[in-house]
N, C-alpha and C positions, 0 to 999 in steps of 0.2 A: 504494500500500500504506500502513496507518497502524500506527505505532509506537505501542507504548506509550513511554516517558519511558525509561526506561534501555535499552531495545533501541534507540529512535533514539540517543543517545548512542553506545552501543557502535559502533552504523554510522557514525557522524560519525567518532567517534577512526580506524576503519578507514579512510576514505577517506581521513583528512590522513595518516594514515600511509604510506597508498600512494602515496598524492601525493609526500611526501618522500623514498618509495624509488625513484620515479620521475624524482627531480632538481627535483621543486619545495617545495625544503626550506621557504621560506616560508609554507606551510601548517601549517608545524608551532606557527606565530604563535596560531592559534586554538584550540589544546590546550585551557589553561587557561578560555578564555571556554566549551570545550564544557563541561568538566568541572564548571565554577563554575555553566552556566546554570539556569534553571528551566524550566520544561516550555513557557510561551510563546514565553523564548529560544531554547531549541533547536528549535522550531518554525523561528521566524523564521532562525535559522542553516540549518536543512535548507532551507528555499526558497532562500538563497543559493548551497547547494552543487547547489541542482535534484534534492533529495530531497522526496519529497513523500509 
């Protein structure tokens, strides 16, 4: 599926969220790098999280 630029975001924040409700608080580390990214970051952050 492809995002636009703030819909992938909104899905990034959800996953590390979930993640941290899930007990891998750590996730909560890349809040800031989603929220600060630009549209190629958050690209390259979704293929890390295996959003694509």
């Amino acid at each position: 599926m492809i995002y636009d630029t703030e819909e992938l975001r909104r899905r990034l924040l959800e996953e590390i969220y979930a993640g941290a409700a899930a007990g891998m608080g750590a996730m909560l580390l890349d809040e800031g790098r989603i929220r600060r990214a630009d549209d190629e970051e958050l690209r390259e952050i979704a293929a890390q999280y295996g959003i694509r």
